[in-house]
C-alpha positions as CSV (number, residue, x, y, z in Angstrom):
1,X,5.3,-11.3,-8.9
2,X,6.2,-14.1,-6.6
3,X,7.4,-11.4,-3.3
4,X,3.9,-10.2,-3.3
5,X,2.1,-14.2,-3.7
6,X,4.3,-15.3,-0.8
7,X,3.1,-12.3,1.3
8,X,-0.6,-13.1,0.8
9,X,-2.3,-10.3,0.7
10,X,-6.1,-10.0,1.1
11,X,-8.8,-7.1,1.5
12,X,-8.6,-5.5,4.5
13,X,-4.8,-5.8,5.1
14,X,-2.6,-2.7,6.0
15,X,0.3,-2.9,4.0
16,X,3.9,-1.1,4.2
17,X,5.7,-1.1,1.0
18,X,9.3,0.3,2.1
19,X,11.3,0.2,-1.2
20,X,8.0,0.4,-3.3
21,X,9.3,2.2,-6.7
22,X,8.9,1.4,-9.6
23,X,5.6,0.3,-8.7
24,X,4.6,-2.6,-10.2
25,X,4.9,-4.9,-6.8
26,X,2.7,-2.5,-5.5
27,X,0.0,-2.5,-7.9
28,X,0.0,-6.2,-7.8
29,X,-1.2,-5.4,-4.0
30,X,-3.5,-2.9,-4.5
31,X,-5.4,-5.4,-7.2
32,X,-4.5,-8.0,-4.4
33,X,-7.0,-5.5,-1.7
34,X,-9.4,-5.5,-4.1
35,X,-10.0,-9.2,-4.0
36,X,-8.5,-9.8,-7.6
37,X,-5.3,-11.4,-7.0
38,X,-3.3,-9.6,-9.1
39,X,-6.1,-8.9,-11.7
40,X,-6.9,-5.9,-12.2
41,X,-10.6,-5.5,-12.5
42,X,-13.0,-2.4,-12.3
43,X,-13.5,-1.8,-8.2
44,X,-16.1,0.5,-7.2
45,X,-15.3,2.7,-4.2
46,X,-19.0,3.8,-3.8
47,X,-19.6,0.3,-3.4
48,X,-17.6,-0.7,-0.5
49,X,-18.2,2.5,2.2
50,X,-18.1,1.2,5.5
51,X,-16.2,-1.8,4.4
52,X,-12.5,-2.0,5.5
53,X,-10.6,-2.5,2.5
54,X,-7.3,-2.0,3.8
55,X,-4.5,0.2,2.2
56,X,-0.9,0.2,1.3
57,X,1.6,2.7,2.8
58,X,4.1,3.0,-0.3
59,X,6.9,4.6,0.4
60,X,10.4,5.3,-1.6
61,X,13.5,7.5,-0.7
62,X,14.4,8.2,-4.1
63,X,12.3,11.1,-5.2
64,X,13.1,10.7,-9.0
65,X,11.5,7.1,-8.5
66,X,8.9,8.1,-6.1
67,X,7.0,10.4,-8.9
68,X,7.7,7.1,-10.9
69,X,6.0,5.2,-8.9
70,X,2.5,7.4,-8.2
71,X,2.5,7.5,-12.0
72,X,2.3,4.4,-12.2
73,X,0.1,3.8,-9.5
74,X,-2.4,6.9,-10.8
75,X,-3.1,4.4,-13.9
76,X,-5.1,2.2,-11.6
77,X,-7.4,5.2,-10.6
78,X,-10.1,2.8,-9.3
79,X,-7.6,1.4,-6.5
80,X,-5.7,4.6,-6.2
81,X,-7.8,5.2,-2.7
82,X,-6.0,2.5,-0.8
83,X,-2.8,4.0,-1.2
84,X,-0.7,6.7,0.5
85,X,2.4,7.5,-0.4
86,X,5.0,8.4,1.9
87,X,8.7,9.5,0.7
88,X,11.5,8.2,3.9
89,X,14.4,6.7,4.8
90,X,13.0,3.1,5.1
91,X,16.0,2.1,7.7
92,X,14.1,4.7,9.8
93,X,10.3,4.6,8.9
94,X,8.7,6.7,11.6
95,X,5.9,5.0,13.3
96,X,2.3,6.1,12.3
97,X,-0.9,6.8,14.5
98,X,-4.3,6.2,14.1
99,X,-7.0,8.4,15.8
100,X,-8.2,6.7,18.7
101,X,-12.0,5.4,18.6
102,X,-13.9,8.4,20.0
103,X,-12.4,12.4,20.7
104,X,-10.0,12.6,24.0
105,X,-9.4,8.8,23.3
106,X,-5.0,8.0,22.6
107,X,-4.3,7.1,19.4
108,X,-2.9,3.5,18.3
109,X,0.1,3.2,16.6
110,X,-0.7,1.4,13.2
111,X,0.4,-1.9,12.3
112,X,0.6,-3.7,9.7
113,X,-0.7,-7.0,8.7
114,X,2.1,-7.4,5.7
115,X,5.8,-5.7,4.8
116,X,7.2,-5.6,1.8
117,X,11.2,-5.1,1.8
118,X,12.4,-5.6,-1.7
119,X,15.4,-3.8,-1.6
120,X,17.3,-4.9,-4.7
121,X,14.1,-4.8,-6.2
122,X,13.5,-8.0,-8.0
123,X,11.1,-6.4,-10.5
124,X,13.5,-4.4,-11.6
């Protein structure tokens, strides 16, 4: 789908998907991580430990469509790992932290390299 070729995701990207049901913008991105550009091909999480593969924060306010959307995201079992889903009111997505780099260290507020915003949901 053209929204997620124009936001040019690659492995190792943090992604926030804030309107991400049904799903299928999403998966694009998740095949996207796994360095198959919208192909979805067989992706071996044994085989990239230690590798930052990046993830995608999917989140929908809609709870009907949010169980929508991690069924259809459970179909792609092998890129399943790289994505959390959140459910929110995208007009105030709370800020996320990550632990800081060693214990007693602050934690970083995350940020993301892409956002996705489709809120009339061209897939649809």
């Amino acid at each position: 789908m053209l929204p997620c070729l124009a936001l040019d995701v690659r492995p190792g990207h943090k992604v926030l998907d804030m309107c991400a049901a049904p799903g299928s913008k999403t998966a694009q991105m998740l095949c996207m991580l796994g360095g198959q550009h919208g192909r979805l091909v067989e992706f071996d999480p044994e085989a990239v430990v230690g590798q930052d593969r990046g993830f995608i924060v999917a989140n929908e306010f809609d709870l009907d469509r949010a169980e929508l959307l991690i069924f259809q995201i459970k179909r792609f079992q092998q890129l399943y790992p790289l994505a959390m889903f959140t459910h929110h009111d995208a007009r105030a997505f709370p800020g996320l932290y990550l632990p800081g780099p060693e214990p007693g260290a602050p934690d970083a507020e995350l940020r993301y390299d892409r956002v996705l915003c489709d809120v009339m949901c061209s897939g649809d």
